[in-house]
Structures are given as C-alpha cells and as structure tokens.
C-alpha positions in Angstrom: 0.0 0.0 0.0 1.5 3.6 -1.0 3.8 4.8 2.1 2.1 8.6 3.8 3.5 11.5 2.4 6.2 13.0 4.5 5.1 16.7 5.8 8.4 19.2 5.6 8.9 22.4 8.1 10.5 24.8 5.9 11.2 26.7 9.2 12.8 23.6 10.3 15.2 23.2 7.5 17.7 25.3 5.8 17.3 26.3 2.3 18.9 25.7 -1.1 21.1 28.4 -0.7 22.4 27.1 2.8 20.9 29.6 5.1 20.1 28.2 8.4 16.4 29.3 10.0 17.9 31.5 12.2 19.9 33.3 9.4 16.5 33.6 7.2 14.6 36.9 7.6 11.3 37.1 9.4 8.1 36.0 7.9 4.6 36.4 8.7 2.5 34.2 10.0 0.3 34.8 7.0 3.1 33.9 4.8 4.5 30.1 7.4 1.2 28.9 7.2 0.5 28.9 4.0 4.4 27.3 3.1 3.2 24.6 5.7 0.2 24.1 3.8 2.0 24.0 0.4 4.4 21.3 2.2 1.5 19.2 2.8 -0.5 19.2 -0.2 -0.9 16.1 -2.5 2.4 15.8 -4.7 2.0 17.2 -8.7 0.8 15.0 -11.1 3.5 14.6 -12.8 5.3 13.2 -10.0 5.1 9.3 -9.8 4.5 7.4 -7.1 7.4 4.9 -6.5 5.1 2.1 -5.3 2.5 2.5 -8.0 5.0 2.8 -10.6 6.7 -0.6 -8.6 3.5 -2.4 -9.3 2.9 -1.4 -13.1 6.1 -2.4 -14.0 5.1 -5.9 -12.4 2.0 -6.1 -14.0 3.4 -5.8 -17.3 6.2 -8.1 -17.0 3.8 -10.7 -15.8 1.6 -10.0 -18.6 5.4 -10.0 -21.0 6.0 -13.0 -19.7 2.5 -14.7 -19.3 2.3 -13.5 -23.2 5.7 -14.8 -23.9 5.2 -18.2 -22.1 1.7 -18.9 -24.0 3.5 -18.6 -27.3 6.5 -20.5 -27.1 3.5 -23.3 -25.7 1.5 -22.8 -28.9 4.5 -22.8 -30.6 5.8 -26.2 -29.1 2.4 -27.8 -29.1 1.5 -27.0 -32.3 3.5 -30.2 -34.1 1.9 -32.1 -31.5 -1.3 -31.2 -31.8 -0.9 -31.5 -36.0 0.6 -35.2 -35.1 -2.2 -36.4 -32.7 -4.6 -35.2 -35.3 -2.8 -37.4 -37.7 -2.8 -40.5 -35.4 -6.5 -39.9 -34.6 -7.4 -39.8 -38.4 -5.0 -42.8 -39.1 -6.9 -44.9 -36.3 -10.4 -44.2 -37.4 -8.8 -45.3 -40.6 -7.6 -48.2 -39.2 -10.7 -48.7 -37.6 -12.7 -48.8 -40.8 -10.5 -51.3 -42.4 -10.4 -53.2 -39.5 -14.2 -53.6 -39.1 -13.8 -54.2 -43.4 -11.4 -57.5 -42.4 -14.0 -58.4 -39.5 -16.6 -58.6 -41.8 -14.6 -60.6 -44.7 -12.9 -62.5 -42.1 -16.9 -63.6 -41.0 -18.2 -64.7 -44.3 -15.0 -66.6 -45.1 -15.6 -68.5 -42.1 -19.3 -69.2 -43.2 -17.9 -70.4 -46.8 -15.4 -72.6 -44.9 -17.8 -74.0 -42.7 -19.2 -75.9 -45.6 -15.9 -76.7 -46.9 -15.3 -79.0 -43.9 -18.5 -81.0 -45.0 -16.9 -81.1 -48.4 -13.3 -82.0 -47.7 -14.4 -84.5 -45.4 -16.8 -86.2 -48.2 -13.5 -85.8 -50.6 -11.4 -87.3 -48.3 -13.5 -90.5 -47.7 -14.2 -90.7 -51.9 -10.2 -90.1 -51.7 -9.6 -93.1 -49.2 -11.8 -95.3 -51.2 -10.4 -94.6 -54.7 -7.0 -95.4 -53.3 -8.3 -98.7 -51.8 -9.3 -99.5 -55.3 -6.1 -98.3 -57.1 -4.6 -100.9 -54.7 -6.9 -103.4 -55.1 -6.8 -103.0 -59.2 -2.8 -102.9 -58.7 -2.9 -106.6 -56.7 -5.5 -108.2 -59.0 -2.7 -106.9 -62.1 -0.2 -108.9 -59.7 -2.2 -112.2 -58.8 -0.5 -114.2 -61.1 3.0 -113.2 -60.1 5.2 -114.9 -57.8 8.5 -113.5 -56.5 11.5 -116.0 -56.5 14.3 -115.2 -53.6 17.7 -115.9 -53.5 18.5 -117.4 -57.2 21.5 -116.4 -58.4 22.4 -113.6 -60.5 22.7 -114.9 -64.3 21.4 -118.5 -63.4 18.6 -117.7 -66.1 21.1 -117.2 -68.7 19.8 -115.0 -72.0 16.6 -116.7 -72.2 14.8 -116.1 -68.4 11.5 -117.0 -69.9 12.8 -120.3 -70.7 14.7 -120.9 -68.0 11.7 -120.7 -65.8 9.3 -122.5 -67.6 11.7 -125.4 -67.0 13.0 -124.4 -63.4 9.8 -124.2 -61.5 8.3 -127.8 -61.7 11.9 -129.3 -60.6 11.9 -127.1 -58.0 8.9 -127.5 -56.7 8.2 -131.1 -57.5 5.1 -130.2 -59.5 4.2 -131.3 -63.0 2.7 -129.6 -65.5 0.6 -130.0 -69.0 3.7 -131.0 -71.9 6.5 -130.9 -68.4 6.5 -126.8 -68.8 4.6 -124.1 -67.1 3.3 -121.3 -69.6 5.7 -118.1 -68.1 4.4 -114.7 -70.0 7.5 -112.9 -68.8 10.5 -112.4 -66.1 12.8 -110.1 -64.8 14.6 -108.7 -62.2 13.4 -106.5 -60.1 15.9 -102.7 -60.9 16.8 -102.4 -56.9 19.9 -103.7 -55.6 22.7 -104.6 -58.2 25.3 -107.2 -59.0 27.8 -106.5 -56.9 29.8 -109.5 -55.3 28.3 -110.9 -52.1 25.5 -109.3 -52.2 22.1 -110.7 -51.8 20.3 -111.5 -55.5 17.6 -109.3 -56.8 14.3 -111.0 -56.2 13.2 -112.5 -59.9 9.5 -111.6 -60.5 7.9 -114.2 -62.1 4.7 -113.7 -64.5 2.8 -116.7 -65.0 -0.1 -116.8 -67.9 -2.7 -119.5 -65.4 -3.7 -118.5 -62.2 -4.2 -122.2 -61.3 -0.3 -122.6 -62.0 0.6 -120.4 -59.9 -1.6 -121.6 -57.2 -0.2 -125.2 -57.2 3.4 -123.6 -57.2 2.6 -122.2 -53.8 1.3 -124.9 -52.3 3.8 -127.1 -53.6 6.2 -124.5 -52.0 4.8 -124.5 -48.3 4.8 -128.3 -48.2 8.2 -129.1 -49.5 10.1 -126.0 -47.5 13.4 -126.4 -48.4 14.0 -125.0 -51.7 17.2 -125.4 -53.3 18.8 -124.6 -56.6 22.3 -126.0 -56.8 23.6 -124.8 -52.8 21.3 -121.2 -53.1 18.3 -121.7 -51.1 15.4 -120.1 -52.8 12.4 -118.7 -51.3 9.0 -118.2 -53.2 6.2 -115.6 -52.0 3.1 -113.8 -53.7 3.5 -110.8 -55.2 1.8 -107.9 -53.4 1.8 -104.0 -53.9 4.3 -102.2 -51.8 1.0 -101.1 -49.1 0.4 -104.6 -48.7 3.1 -105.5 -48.2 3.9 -103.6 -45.6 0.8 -104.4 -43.7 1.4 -108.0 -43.9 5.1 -107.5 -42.7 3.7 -105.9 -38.9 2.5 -109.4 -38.4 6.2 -111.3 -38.2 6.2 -110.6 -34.4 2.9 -112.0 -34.1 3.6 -114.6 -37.0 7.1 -115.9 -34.6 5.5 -116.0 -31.3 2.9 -118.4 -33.6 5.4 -120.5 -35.0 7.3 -120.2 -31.2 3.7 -121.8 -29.7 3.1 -124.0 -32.2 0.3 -122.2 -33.3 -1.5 -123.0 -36.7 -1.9 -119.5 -38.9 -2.2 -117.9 -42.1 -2.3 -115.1 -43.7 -5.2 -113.9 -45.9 -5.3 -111.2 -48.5 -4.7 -108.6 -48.0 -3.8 -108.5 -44.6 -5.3 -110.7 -42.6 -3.8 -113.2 -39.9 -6.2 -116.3 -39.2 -5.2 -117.8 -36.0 -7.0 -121.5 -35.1 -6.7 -122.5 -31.2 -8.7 -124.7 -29.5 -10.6 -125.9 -32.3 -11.6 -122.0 -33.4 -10.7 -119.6 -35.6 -9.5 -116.2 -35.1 -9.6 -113.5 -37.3 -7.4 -110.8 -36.9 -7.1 -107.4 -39.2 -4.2 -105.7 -36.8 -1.2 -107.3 -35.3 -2.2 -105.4 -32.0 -5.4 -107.4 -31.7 -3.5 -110.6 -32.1 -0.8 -109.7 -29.6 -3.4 -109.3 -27.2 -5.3 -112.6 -28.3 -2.1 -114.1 -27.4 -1.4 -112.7 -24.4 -4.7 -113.6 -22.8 -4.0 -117.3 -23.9 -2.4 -119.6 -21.0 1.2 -120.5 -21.4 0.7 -124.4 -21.7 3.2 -124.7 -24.1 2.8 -125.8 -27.6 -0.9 -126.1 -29.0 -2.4 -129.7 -29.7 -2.0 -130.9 -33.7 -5.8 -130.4 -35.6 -7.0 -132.5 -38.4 -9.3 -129.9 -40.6 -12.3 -131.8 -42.2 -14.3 -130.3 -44.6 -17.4 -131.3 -46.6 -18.8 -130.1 -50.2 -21.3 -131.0 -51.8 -20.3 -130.9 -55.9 -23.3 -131.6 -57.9 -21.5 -132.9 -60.2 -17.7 -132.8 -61.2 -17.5 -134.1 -65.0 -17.2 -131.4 -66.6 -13.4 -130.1 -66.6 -13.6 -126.0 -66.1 -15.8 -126.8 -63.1 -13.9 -129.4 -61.9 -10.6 -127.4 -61.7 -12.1 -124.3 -60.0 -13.3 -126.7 -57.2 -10.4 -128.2 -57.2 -8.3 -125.4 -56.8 -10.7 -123.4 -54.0 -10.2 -126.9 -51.7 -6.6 -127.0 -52.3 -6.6 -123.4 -50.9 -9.1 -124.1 -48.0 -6.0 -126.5 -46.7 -8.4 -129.0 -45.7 -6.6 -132.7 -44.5 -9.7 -134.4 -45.1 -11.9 -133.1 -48.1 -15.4 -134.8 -48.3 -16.9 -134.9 -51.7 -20.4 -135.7 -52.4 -22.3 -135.9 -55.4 -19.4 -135.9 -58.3 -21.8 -137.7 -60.8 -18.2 -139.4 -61.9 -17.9 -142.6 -63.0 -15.3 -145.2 -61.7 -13.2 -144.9 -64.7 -13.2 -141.1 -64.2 -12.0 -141.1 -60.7 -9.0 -140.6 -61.9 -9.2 -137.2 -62.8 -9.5 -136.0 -59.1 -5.6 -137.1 -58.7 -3.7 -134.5 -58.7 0.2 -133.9 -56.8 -1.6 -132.4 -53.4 -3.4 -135.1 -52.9 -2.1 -137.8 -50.8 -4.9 -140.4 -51.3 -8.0 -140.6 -53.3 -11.1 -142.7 -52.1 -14.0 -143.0 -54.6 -17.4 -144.6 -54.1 -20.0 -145.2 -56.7 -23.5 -146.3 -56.1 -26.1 -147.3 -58.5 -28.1 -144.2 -58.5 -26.2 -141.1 -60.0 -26.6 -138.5 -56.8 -24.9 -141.4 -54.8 -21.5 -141.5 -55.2 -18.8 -139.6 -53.3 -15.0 -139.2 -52.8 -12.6 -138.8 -49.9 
C-alpha cells in the first residue's frame, strides 16, 4: 500500500542556498502557514508514485511474460497437436478397415464352414479310390510270384525259358507237356550285381492263375527249396501297401510258430489264428498280440485235423472241376469230403492231382450217390 506523504517544516530546514532558520529573515505568519500548507498538499501530477510505478512495471512483466510463455507453448504444441490429429485420423482409418477384415474374415468362415463337410466327403471318396487303385494294382499282380535268393545270371539269355523249365523241378510239380506257360520275367531294378551281395528277387509272370496256385502250395509243403547250394524262397506278389501291412505281423507270426500255433495269412492283410478248435480272425497285429497274451502259457498247442465237406453236384465237366479243385486245395483242408461228383469209376482218376495224398472214390447205383474222400 503507498507509504504517507512526508510533511516538511520549511522553518525547520535550511534552504537551497544554505541559510540556516535563524539566518532567514522574518516571515509572517500569514506567509508560514500557507508554506506549511504548500508542504502538505498532495504531490503534482506529474510526480510518480514509487510504489504505483513498482507495481505497473510488475503487471506488465507478468503480462510479458505470461504472453511470452503462451506462445512458445503454442509454438511447441502445435507439431503435436498436427501429429495427434494425424494419429487420430489414421486410427479411425484403421478402424474402418479393421471392421472391413471383420466382416470378410466372417463370411470366409461361413464359406469354410461348408468346406469341412466337403473335404471331409472328398477325403472319404479319396480313401476309397485309393483302396481301389490298390486293389486293381494286386488283381494286375495275382499271377506273379516272386523268386528269392537265385542267383544272379542262373537264367542265362533266355529267363522265360529258363523258368518255364526251373519251376516244376523245384517244386516237385508237373505240369501240361512238363513246362509251365511263363508270359515274362525279370529282375526287379533295386539292388545290383555287386559281389556278395544278396540277388535281386526275380518276378515271375505266370499266364494260369491255377499254376501259380499249385506252385505255392507245392512250396509250403516241401520247404526247403534249393537250386544248386542257393536256397530259394518263393512268395506272392503284393503292392508295396500290402506289403507292408502283412510284414507288422512277423512278431505275431514268430511268437505263432514259437507256440506252435497254426496261422495264415489272408489277403490282404489278414492273420487267421485257429486255437482250440476255433478260428480267429485278426485285421491288426495289435489285436492278435493281445489274443495271445490272454491265452495260458501251456506250451505248444495240440495238432488239428481240418475236415471239410462239399457238396459238388456234379464234377464231370473239366472248367468246373478245376475251379473246385483249386478253392479246396486253398481251404488247406486234411480231409476233403466230396459228395455228389456224378463221376464214374473210370473217371475217378481225374480228381488225382500232386496235393493229394490219397483218393477214395465210391460209386453207387443211383447217379446222386457216389462220393470221394
């Protein structure tokens, strides 16, 4: 607040000119009261109060600086006020497209929703065309038989002829003018020729199913195969899938053979398994690991004799005949009954054939009565 204005007593103090009081000349009274009243008065205009001047001067410089302070604000926050507005139009941007890939990402999932239906309903016709590509591929094969173990360039330049000859001696089995009919035979391209090494299997084409089927027989019941010192091995051709199915059977197939166990394998894959006077069918080898683990450890099973019963209705005529033939030699019955042949005694002879150990034929006056063991 401004400071009271100091009164002065011009009688009290000397003068400019450095004349005490005492040395002035008299005045009037007239004349000291109205100096005193001069002394007292409010200062001129023109004369500034200290403390009012004081507090402009720090009004202003607030105001300088408050000025000063807002514009170097503006000044900063300008680029970041142009930035956020960028970011803020970006975003709704991003917004828009992200509600655009929402809504595309929704109706692809409604279009692939019935794609599963339709890739699963591809898949299945998938797994079944396969299945018949394989089964086409061993039908092809059915007629082939794959020879192990002979020796590279045994067959010489003429393999055809070679086998045609080679089979029946090897396997004991004879056949129509002392040949089998062979359409071709080669080796198969893996493995090579290099000394000591195993042979390369020779695949065998055959032109009669039925010849092919008495080979393999003849094969399992003589065993030991041997041309010169080689011993040689003969199996059925199969495609590489079924082969590979049938070959997750050897454990099973050697703890078999290990119990004595009569088995066989069934195309395509299938291990038959008779115990007890049954017969087990099993389509994976886990199955049959656990068939034979249930079964009590009383050492090797008991021998079986397999008899079988078929009524012919007649056996003369020859394509007949040989198909029935065949299907029993396949059964791997050890007694076969057959009733009804319709054959004569003189005609018994055409049931011989080199799988049969003995023939027992009875005729009876009445044609339906006559039967064969």
């Amino acid at each position: 607040m401004p400071r009271p204005h100091k009164t002065t007593d011009l009688a009290a103090k000397t003068d400019k000119t450095g004349n005490k009081p005492g040395n002035e000349t008299a005045m009037s009274g007239e004349e000291l009261t109205a100096a005193n009243e001069q002394a007292t008065a409010v200062p001129p205009a023109g004369i500034l109060d200290v403390d009012k001047l004081v507090e402009r001067i720090s009004t202003e410089v607030h105001k300088a600086m408050l000025k000063a302070v807002e514009e170097a604000f503006d000044k900063r926050i300008e680029p970041v006020l142009r930035a956020l507005q960028t970011c803020t139009s970006e975003i709704a941007g991003l917004g828009t497209r992200v509600s655009s890939v929402e809504q595309r990402v929704s109706d692809h999932e409604d279009i692939c929703s019935g794609h599963d239906a339709q890739l699963a309903g591809f898949k299945s016709q998938l797994e079944t065309a396969l299945a018949k590509i394989d089964d086409l591929e061993n039908r092809s094969r059915r007629c082939n038989i794959r020879v192990v173990g002979l020796p590279e360039g045994s067959a010489g330049s003429n393999p055809v002829l070679f086998v045609e000859n080679f089979l029946p001696k090897l396997v004991d089995v004879s056949f129509k003018g002392g040949a089998v009919k062979v359409d071709r035979c080669h080796r198969v391209p893996a493995g090579g020729r290099t000394p000591g090494k195993r042979p390369r299997v020779f695949l065998v084409k055959l032109h009669n199913f039925q010849d092919k089927v008495r080979i393999m027989q003849a094969a399992r019941k003589k065993q030991a195969l041997k041309f010169g010192d080689a011993p040689i091995m003969i199996f059925d051709d199969f495609s590489a899938a079924v082969s590979k199915k049938r070959e997750e059977f050897s454990a099973v197939k050697r703890r078999l053979r290990e119990r004595g166990l009569q088995y066989a394998m069934l195309y395509p894959s299938t291990l038959k398994v008779w115990h007890g006077g049954r017969s087990r069918a099993f389509e994976r080898p886990k199955e049959a690991a656990q068939f034979l683990n249930g079964l009590a450890d009383d050492g090797p099973a008991p021998s079986l004799i397999r008899i079988m019963s078929w009524n012919c209705k007649g056996l003369n005529g020859t394509v007949k005949r040989n198909k029935i033939l065949c299907h029993v030699n396949t059964m791997g019955a050890d007694v076969m009954f057959l009733q009804e042949t319709h054959l004569k005694i003189c005609s018994q002879t055409v049931l011989r054939k080199p799988w049969v150990g003995h023939l027992f034929h009875s005729k009876f006056n009445l044609k339906s009565r006559d039967v064969a063991i």
